[in-house]
C-alpha positions as CSV (number, residue, x, y, z in Angstrom):
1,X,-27.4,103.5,-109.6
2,X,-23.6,103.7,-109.8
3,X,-23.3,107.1,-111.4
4,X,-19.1,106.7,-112.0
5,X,-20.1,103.7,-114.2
6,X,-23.0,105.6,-115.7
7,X,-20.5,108.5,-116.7
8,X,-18.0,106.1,-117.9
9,X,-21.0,104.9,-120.7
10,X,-21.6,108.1,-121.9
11,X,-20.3,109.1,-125.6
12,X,-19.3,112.5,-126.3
13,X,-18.8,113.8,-129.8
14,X,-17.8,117.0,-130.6
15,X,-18.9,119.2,-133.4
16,X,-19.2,122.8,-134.6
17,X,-21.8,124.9,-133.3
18,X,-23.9,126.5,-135.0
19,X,-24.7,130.7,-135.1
20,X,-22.8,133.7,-134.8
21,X,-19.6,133.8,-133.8
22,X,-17.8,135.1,-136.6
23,X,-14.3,133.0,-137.6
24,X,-14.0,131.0,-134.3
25,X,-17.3,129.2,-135.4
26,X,-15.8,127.9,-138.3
27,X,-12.7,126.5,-137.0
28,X,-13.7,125.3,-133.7
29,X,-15.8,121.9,-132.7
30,X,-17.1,123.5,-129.2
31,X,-20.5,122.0,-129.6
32,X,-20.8,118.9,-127.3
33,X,-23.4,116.5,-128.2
34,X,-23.7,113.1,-125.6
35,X,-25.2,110.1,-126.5
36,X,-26.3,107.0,-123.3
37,X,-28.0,103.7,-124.2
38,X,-30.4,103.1,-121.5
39,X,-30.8,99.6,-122.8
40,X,-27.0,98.9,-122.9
41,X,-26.0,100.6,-119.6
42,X,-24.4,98.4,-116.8
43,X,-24.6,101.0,-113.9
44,X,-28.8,100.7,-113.8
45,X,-30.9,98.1,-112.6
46,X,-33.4,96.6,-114.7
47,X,-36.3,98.0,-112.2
48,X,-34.2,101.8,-112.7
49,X,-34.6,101.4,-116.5
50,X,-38.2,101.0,-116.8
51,X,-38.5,103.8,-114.6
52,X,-36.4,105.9,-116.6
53,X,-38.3,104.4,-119.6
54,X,-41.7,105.3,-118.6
55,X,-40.3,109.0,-116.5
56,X,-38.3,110.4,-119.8
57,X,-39.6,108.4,-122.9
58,X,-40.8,112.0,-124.2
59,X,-36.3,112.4,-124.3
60,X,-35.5,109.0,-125.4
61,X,-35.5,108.2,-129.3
62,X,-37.1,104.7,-130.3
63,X,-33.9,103.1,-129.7
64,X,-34.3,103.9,-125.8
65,X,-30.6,106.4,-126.5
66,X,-30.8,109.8,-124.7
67,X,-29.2,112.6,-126.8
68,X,-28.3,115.9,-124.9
69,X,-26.2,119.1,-126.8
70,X,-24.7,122.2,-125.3
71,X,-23.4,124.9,-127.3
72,X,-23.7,127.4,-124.4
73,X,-20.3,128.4,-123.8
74,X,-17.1,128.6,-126.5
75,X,-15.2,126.1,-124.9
76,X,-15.3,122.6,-125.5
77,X,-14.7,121.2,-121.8
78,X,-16.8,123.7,-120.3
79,X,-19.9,122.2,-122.7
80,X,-18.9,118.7,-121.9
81,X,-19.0,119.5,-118.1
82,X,-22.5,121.3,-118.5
83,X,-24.2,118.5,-120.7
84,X,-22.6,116.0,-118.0
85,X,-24.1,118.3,-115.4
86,X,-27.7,118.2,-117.3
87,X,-27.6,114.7,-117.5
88,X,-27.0,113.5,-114.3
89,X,-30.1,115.7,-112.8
90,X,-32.5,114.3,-115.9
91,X,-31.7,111.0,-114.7
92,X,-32.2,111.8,-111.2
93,X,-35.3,112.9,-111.8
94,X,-36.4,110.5,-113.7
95,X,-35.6,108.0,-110.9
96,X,-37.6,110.1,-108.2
97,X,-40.8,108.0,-107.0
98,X,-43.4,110.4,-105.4
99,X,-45.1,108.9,-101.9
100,X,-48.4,107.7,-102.5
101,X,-50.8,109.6,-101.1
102,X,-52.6,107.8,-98.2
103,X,-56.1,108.1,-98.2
104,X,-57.8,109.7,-94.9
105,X,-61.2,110.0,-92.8
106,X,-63.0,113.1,-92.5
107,X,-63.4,113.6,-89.0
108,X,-66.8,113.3,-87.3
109,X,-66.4,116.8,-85.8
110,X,-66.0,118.3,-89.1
111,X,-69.1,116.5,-90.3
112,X,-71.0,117.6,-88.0
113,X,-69.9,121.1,-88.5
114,X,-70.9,121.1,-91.7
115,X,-74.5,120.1,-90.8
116,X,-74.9,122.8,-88.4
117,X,-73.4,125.1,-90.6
118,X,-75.6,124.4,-93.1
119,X,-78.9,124.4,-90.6
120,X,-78.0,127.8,-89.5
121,X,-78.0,128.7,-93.1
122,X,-81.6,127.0,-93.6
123,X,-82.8,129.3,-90.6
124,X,-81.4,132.3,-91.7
125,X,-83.4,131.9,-95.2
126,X,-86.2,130.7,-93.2
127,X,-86.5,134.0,-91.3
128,X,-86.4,135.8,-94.4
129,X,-89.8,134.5,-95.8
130,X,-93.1,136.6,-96.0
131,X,-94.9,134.5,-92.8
132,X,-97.4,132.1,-93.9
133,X,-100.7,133.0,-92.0
């Protein structure tokens, strides 16, 4: 994953945001909206695509194109820095491959243990009965 060539793929349009904000928000495009073709991107391997394919599709639209917006602060560069920020960790993540989990013996000691505990159990409820003359 070369993440300058990744960056260097992304699309940025800016556009108003939307809500209160009285006559800033009607003159101002602080809104940052990025757009990044998985398909079309150079700086993933075709092995880190079908990960990302399968680890975000609920993100992706049907065209495989990942479409993130900030409107969180009133400046445009800030936004752009923020959505840039949010990107690069939904891609990390996507990319994360969890260790498989190796399968282990239960150990004999631990078996028997078990047994016993269960005997003394039996004994216990044994010694409880009416006697049987």
């Amino acid at each position: 994953m070369d993440i300058d060539k990744i960056i260097s793929e992304l699309t940025f349009k800016a556009v108003r945001s939307s809500g209160a904000g009285g006559q800033n928000v009607n003159k101002v495009s602080s809104k940052v909206v990025l757009s990044f073709d998985l398909n079309a991107s150079q700086g993933l391997s075709e092995e880190e695509k079908l990960l990302l394919q399968t680890n975000i599709a609920a993100r992706l639209t049907s065209e495989n194109m990942l479409i993130l917006n900030c409107d969180e602060d009133r400046s445009q560069l800030k936004n752009k820095d923020i959505v840039i920020k949010r990107f690069l960790e939904i891609i990390k993540k996507g990319l994360f491959v969890p260790k498989v989990r190796k399968a282990t013996k239960v150990p004999k000691s631990v078996i028997k243990k078990r047994i016993k505990d269960k005997k003394n159990v039996s004994d216990l409820k044994q010694s409880r009965r009416k006697p049987d003359f």
